[in-house]
C-alpha positions as CSV (number, residue, x, y, z in Angstrom):
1,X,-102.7,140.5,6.9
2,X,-99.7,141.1,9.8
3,X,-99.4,144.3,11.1
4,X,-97.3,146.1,13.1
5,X,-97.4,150.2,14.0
6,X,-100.4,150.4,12.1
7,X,-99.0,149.3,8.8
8,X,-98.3,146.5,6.4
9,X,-95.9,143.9,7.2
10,X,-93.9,143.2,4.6
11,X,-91.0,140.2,4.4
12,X,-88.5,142.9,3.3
13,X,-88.8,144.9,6.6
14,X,-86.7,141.8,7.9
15,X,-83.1,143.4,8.0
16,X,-81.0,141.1,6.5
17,X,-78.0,142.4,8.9
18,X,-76.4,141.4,12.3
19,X,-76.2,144.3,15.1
20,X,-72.7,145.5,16.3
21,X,-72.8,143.2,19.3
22,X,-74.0,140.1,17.4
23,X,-71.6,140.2,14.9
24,X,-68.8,140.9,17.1
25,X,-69.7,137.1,18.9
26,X,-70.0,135.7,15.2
27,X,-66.1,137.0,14.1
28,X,-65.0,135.4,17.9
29,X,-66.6,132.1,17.0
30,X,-65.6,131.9,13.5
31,X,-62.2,133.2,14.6
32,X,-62.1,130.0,17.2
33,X,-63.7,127.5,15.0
34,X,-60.6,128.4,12.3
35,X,-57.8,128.2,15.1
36,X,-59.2,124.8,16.8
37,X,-61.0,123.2,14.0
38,X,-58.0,121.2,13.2
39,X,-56.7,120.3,16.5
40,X,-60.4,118.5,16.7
41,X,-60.2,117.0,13.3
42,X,-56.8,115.6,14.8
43,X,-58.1,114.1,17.7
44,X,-61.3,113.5,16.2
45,X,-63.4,115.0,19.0
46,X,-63.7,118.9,21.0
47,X,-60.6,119.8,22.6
48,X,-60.7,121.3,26.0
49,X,-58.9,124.4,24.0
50,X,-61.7,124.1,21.0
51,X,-64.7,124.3,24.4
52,X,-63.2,127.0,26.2
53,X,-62.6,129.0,22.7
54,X,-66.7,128.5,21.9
55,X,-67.9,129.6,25.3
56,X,-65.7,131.9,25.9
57,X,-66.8,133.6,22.2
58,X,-70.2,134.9,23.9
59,X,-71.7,132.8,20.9
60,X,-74.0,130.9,23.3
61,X,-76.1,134.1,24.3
62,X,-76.9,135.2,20.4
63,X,-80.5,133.7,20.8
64,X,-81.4,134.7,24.0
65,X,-83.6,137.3,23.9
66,X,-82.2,140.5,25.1
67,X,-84.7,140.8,28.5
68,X,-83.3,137.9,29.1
69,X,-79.4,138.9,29.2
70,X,-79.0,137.7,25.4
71,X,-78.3,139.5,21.7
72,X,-81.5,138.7,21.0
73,X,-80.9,137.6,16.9
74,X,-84.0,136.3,15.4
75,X,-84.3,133.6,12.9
76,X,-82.6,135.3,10.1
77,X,-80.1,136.6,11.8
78,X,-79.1,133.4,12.7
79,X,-79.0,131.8,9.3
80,X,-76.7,134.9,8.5
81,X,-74.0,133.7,11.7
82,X,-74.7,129.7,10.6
83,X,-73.4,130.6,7.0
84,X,-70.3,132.6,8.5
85,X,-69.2,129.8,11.7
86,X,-70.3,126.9,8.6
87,X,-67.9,128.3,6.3
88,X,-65.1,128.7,9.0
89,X,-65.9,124.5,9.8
90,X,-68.7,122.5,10.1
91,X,-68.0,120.4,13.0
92,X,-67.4,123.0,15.3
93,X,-70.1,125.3,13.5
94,X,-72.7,122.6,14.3
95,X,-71.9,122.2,18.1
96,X,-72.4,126.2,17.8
97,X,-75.6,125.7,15.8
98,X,-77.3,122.8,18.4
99,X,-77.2,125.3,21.3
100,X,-78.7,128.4,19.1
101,X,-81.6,126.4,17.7
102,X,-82.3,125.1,21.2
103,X,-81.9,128.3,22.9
104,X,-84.0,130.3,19.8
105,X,-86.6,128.0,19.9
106,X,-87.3,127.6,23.3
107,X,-87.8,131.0,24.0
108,X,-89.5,132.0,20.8
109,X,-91.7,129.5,21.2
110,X,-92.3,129.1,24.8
111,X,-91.3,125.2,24.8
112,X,-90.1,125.2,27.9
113,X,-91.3,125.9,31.1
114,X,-90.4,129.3,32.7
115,X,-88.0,128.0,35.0
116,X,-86.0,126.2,33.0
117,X,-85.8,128.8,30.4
118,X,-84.5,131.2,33.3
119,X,-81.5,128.6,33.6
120,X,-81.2,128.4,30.1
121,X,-80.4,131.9,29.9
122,X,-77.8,132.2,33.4
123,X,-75.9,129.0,31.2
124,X,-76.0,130.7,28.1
125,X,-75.2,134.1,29.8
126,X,-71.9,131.8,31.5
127,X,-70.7,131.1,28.4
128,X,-72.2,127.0,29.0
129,X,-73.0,125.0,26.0
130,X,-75.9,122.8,25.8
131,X,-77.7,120.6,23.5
132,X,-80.7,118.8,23.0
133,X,-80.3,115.3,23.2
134,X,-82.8,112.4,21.7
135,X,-81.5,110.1,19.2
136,X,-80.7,106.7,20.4
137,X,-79.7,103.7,18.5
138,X,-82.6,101.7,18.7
139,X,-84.9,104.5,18.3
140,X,-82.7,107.0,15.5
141,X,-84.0,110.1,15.2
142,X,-87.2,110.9,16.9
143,X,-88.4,112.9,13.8
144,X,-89.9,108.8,12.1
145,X,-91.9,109.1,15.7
146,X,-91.5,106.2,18.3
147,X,-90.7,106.1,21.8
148,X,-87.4,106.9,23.7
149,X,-85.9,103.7,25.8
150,X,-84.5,106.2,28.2
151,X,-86.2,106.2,30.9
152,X,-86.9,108.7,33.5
153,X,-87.6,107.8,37.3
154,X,-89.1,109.8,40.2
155,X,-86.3,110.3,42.3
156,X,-86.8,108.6,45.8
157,X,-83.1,108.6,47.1
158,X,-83.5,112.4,48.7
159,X,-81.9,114.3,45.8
160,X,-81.9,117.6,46.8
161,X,-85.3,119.8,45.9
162,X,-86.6,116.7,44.6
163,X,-86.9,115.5,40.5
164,X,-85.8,112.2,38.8
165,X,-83.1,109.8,37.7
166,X,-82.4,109.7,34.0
167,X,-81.0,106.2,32.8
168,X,-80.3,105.3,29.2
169,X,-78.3,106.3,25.7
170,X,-78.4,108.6,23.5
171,X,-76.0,108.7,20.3
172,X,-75.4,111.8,17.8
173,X,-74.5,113.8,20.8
174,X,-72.8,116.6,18.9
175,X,-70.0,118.8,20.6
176,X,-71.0,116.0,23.6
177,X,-67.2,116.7,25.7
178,X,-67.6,120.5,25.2
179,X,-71.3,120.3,26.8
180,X,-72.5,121.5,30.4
181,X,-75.9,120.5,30.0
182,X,-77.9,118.3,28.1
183,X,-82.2,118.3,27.7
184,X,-82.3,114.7,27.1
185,X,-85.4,113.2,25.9
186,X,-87.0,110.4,28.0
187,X,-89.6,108.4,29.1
188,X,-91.5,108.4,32.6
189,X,-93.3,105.5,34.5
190,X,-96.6,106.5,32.9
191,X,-95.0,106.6,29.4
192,X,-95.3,110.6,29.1
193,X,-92.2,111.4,27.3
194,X,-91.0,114.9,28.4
195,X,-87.2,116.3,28.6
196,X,-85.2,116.2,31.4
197,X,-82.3,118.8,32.2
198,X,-79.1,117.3,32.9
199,X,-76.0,118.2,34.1
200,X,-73.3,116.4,31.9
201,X,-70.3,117.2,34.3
202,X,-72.4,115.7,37.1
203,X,-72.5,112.1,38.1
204,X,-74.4,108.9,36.3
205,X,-73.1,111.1,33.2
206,X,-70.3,108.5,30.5
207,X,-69.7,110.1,27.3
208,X,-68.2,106.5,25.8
209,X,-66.3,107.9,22.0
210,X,-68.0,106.2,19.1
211,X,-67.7,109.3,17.1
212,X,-64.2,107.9,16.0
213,X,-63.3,107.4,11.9
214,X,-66.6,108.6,10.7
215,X,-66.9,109.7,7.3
216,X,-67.9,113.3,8.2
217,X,-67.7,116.3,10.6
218,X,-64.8,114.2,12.4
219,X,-63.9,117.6,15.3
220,X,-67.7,117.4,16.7
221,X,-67.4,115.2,18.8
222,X,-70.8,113.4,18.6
223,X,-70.0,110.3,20.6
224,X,-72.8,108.5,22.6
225,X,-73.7,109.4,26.1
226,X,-74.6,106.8,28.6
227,X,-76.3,108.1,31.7
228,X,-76.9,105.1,34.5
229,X,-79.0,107.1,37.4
230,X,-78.5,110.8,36.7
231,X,-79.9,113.8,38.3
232,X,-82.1,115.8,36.5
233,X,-84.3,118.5,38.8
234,X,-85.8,120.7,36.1
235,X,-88.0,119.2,33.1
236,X,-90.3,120.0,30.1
237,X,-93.3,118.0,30.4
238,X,-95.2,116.3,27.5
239,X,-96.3,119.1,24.8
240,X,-97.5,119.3,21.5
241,X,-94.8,119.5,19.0
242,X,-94.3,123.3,18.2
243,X,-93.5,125.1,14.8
244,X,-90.7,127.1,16.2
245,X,-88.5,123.7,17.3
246,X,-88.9,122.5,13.2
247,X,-87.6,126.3,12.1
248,X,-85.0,126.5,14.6
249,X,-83.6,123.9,14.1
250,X,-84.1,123.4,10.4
251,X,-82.4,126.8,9.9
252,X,-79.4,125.6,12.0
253,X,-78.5,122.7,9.5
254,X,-79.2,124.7,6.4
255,X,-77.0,127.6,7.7
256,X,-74.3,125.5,8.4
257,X,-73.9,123.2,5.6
258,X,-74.6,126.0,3.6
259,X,-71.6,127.4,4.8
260,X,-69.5,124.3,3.8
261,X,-70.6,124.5,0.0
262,X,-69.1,128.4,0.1
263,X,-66.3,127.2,1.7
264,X,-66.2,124.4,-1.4
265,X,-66.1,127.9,-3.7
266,X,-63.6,129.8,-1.4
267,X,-61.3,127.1,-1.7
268,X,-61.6,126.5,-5.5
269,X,-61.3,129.8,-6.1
270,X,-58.3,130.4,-4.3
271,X,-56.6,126.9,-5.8
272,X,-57.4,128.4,-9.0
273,X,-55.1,131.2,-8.7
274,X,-52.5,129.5,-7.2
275,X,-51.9,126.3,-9.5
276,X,-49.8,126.9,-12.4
277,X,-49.4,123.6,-15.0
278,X,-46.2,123.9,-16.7
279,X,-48.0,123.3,-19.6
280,X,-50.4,125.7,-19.7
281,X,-48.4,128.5,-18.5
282,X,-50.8,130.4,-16.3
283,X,-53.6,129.6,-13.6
284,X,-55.9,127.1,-14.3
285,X,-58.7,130.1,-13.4
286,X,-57.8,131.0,-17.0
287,X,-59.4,127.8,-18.2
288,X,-62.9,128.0,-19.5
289,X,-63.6,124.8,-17.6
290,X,-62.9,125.7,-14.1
291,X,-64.4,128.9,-14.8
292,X,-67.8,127.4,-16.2
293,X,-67.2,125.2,-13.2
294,X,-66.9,127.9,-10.5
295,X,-70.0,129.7,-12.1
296,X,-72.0,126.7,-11.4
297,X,-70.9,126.5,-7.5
298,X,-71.4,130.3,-7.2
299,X,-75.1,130.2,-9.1
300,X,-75.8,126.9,-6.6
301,X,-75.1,128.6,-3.5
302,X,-76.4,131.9,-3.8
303,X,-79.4,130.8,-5.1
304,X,-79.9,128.4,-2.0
305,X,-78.4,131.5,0.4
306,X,-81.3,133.7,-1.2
307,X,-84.1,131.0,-0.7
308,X,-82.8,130.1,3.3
309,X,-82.9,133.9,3.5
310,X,-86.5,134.5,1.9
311,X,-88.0,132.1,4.1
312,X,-86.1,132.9,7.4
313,X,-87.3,136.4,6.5
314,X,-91.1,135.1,6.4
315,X,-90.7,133.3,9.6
316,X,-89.8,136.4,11.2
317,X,-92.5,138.8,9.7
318,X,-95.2,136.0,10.7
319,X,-94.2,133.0,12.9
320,X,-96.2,129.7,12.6
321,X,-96.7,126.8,11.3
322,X,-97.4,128.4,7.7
323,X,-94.2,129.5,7.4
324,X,-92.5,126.1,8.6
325,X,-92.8,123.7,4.7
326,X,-90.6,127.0,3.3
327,X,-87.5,126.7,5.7
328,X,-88.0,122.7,5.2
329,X,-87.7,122.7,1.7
330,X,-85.0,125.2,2.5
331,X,-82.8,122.8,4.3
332,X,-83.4,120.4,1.3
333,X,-81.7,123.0,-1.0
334,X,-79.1,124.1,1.3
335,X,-77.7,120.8,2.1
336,X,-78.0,119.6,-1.7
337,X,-76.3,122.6,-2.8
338,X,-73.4,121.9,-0.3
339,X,-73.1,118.5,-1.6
340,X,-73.1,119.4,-5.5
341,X,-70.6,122.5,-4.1
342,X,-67.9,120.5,-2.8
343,X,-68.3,117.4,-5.3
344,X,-68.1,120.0,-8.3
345,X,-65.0,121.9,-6.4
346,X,-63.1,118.3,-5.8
347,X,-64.2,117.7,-9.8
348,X,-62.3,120.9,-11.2
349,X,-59.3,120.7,-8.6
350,X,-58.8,117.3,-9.9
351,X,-56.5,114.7,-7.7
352,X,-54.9,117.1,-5.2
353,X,-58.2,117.7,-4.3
354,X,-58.2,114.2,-2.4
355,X,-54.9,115.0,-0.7
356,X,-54.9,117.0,2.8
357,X,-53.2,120.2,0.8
358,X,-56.8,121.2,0.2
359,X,-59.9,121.6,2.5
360,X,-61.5,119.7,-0.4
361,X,-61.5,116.5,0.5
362,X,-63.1,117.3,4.3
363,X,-65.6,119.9,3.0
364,X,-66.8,116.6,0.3
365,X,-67.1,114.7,3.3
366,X,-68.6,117.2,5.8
367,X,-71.1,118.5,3.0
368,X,-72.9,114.8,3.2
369,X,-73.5,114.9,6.7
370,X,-76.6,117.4,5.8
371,X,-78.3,115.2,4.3
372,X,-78.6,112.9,7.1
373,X,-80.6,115.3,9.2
374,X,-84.1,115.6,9.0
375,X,-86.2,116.4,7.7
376,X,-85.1,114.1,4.9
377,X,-85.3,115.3,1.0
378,X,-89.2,114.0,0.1
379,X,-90.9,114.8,3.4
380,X,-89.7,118.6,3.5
381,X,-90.8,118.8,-0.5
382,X,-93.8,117.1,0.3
383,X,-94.8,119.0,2.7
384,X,-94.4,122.0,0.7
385,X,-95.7,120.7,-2.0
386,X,-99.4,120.0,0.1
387,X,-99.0,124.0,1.4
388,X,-98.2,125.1,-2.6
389,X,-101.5,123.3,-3.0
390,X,-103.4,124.4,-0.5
391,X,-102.3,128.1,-1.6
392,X,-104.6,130.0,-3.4
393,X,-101.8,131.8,-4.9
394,X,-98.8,130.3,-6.8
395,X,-96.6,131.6,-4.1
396,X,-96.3,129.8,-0.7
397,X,-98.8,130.9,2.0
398,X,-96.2,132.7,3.9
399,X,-95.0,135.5,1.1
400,X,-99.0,135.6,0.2
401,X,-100.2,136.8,3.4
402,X,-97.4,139.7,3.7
403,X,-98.1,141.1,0.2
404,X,-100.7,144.2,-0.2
């Protein structure tokens, strides 16, 4: 039983509400991701304009504790600004979402060491974005296990206050020209594989564009990044993998593609007021069909909105690695719902759907990019599945345990 000021904890005591100040970041960054989204889908990366717009939204300190200079929004509160910058444009949304899951994370769960967390927060304070960096193209995601080619070497060339030289590549760098710093993932002499903070304006630093035609989330920007020798003075050392860096970042991708499959609805929705067949004589939202059809989206995505929500809300009442298979199978639902959101939307539209005078045809697109991350479809449900089972009660662990 959790307890705080000597009473029961309960899942609903969660407020399912941003504060003044953290919604006030959340409008600016929706606000930007609307004006600049298209410029990036256009050039297919971040503009300088798109960068400046994001840090300059004061988005970057919404998971930063509030000792530490930050708004302080726990993991629910996140998911609630995910679904909002999602809705307003993934690409830009997820650059967004990379920096709050790292940030949120590493300070909830004490990931990294106290130094670098204090930078963390003066760079998030600044306005400077950062992501985590790992995949590599060899390797792909470091979620199947395996080690990191990128190597990390004591530095012996006098670099000032001492640390290492990071050499190597590392692809699915979202948001990678708008970025200040990066924690890249690599491996030392020894073959400890710890994370290395590096400045990506700084030198041994080549973002090289591969992130150019791809099928989804064209404005982020997630080109490769070559680093040949760079500077990195701060790092994480090996540690145990940590329940908070799964729900972080777990709730990040969920929010955000989430926020695509409302945006599917928003746009269906507002198509089917507008269009007018000659033959019919009145909006299509007349027709039974598009109706049953926008019924289905809406019943898809609230239902996945209230099951991201339930188990963000258990995270927060109890943090751990009990709570974690809920938010995974989560994700699974959120990104699915996105996907069956924007194919349905594209379905009743019908062909000016696939023409750039809807959002249709880039919110089908961007909605598969969620499926890609992990964790995939049948290790999140499995893994809820084994904590359904290990449950003495029909409800996950996490609801259990809060309940009288």
């Amino acid at each position: 039983m959790t307890r705080r000021a000597g009473r029961t904890l309960r899942v609903m005591d969660v407020p399912l509400v941003l504060s003044e100040s953290q919604a006030a970041v959340v409008a600016r960054a929706a606000q930007a991701i609307r004006a600049h989204g298209p410029a990036c889908e256009a050039a297919q990366d971040v503009t300088p304009a798109a960068a400046r717009a994001l840090s300059e939204s004061g988005y970057t300190r919404l998971t930063v504790p509030a000792a530490q200079g930050g708004l302080g929004a726990n993991l629910t509160q996140f998911a609630l600004a995910q679904l909002t910058l999602g809705r307003a444009g993934a690409g830009l949304a997820l650059v967004l979402a990379m920096h709050g899951h790292v940030t949120g994370a590493a300070f909830q769960g004490r990931t990294l060491p106290g130094e670098l967390l204090a930078v963390l927060a003066e760079a998030s304070g600044r306005g400077e974005l950062l992501n985590a960096l790992a995949s590599e193209p060899e390797l792909g995601s470091p979620s199947r296990g395996g080690l990191p080619r990128t190597r990390a070497e004591p530095d012996g060339t006098g670099f000032e206050g001492g640390g290492w030289r990071v050499t190597g590549r590392k692809t699915w760098s979202t948001g990678s020209r708008a970025l200040t710093w990066a924690l890249v993932t690599a491996a030392a002499p020894d073959g400890q594989v710890g994370r290395y903070l590096v400045d990506l304006r700084g030198p041994g630093v080549q973002i090289e564009p591969t992130w150019v035609d791809a099928l989804a989330l064209r404005g982020s920007g997630s080109h490769d990044v070559v680093f040949t020798g760079a500077p990195a003075r701060l790092h994480a050392p090996p540690a145990a993998a940590h329940p908070a860096s799964s729900a972080w970042f777990w709730t990040a991708v969920a929010g955000t593609y989430l926020g695509v499959g409302f945006a599917a609805l928003d746009a269906l929705r507002a198509y089917a007021h507008e269009r007018v067949p000659t033959a019919l004589g009145a909006p299509i939202a007349t027709v039974p069909r598009v109706q049953e059809q926008v019924g289905r989206i809406g019943a898809e995505v609230l239902a996945a909105r209230a099951l991201l929500l339930s188990a963000t809300q258990g995270w927060d009442a109890g943090p751990g690695a009990a709570s974690a298979p809920l938010i995974g199978a989560a994700k699974v639902v959120a990104t699915n719902a996105a996907v069956t959101a924007s194919d349905l939307a594209v379905r009743a539209a019908g062909g000016a759907a696939l023409t750039a005078s809807l959002p249709l045809e880039r919110l089908l697109r961007d909605a598969r990019a969620g499926l890609t991350h992990p964790p995939g479809d049948e290790a999140a449900l499995t893994a809820f599945g084994a904590a359904l089972l290990d449950s003495p009660s029909a409800e996950p662990a996490p609801d259990a345990a809060l309940r009288d």
